[in-house]
C-alpha positions, 0 to 999 in steps of 0.5 A: 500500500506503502508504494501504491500510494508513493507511485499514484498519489504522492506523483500526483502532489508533485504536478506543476511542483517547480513553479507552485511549490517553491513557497513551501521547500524548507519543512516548516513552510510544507507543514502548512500545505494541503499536500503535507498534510494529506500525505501525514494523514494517509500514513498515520491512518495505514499506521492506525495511530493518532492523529497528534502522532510524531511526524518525524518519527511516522515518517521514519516508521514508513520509509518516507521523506518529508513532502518537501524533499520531493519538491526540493528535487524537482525544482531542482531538476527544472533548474537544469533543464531550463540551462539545457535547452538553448531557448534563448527566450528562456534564457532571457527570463532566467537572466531577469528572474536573477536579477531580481533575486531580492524581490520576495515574489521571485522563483529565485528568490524562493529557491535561494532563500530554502537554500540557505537551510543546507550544509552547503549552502554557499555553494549551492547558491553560487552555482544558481547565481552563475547559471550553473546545473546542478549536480542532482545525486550530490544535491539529494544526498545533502538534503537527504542528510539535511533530514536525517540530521535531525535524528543525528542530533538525538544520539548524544542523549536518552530519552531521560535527558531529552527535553520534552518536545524530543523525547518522543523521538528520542525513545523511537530513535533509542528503542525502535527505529530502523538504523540510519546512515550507511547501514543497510537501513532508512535511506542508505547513503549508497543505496538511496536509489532504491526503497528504504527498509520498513521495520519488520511487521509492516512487511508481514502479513499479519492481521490489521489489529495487530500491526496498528497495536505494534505501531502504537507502542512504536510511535508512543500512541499508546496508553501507558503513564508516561505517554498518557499522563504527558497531556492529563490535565494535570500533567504530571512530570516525566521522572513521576510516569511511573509504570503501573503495569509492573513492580519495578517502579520505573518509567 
């Protein structure tokens, strides 16, 4: 289902993506798009989980990337075949949009400016300004690292140590989610090309009930103390969760 709905539905948020979307190329301005949204609400409801359920962690559990980076990489490759045509007409209008990268309103402006987020930013930038392609398998692994960082910045820490607002993460990243980087894991670096590796029980056939009670306990929808009690009324502090299924007095 996972890949039907990457082949027919996510392509089809991607229409037209190069000239709409350009608004919405770093994650906190996708978050706020009707395609972002459609696309969490489809994984969260295949997961069975909550609708208030992590997006970072959701997004890990099923192998997919933020909508963004879909969009990121089609403007990309709009870049370069705008380069490559030899039309003059268009090469006079990416000449004037250029010259007018500092209007907010401007293609290269949009694009310049979620550039910034990078790691190699500078260099990206420059390559636009000198009309310049881009190099695509080295662009997609930047942003690809861009994501993944996120999760990076969690190894230093426990979930304990995690301030509230990472600690949901820091447990799935900690107890259950697939393994990052070179590994044979999520979005391999030397094997981005192909389809990133699902945790085990999404690729058996087990009954639906199950799978979606599996995702639960993954991805902290669940109904222990310390995930119930982080929005009880009365919220109770983290290191005060202690667990009432068992006598070992712990979180």
């Amino acid at each position: 289902m996972l890949w039907l709905f990457q082949v027919f539905a996510l392509t089809a948020g991607l229409y037209g993506c190069q000239v709409w979307a350009t608004v919405s190329l770093t994650y906190d301005s996708s978050v706020t798009t009707r395609a972002h949204v459609f696309h969490l609400g489809f994984l969260k409801k295949l997961l069975g989980v909550k609708k208030g359920t992590d997006t970072h962690c959701v997004l890990r559990e099923t192998g997919q990337m933020p909508i963004f980076f879909y969009w990121f990489r089609c403007t990309k490759r709009f870049w370069n075949s705008l380069l490559s045509l030899n039309n003059p007409l268009l090469e006079k209008i990416v000449r004037a949009d250029l010259l007018l990268a500092n209007r907010s309103d401007t293609w290269t402006y949009q694009v310049l400016h979620a550039l910034q987020d990078l790691p190699t930013s500078q260099q990206l930038l420059d390559v636009i300004r000198s009309r310049q392609t881009i190099n695509l398998g080295q662009f997609e692994l930047t942003l690809r690292k861009h994501i993944i960082g996120g999760w990076r910045d969690l190894d230093i820490l426990t979930p304990h140590e995690a301030h509230h607002s990472s600690r949901i993460m820091r447990t799935y990243h900690t107890h259950f989610g697939v393994p990052l980087g070179n590994t044979s894991g999520w979005w391999d670096d030397r094997k981005r090309n192909q389809k990133p590796l699902l945790p085990l029980y999404l690729r058996l056939d087990i009954p639906s009930n199950l799978s979606r009670a599996l995702s639960c306990l993954r991805l902290s929808g669940h109904n222990f103390l310390v995930q119930r009690m982080r929005h009880d009324r009365n919220r109770r502090p983290y290191e005060l969760r202690i667990c009432d299924r068992c006598d070992w007095h712990t979180i």
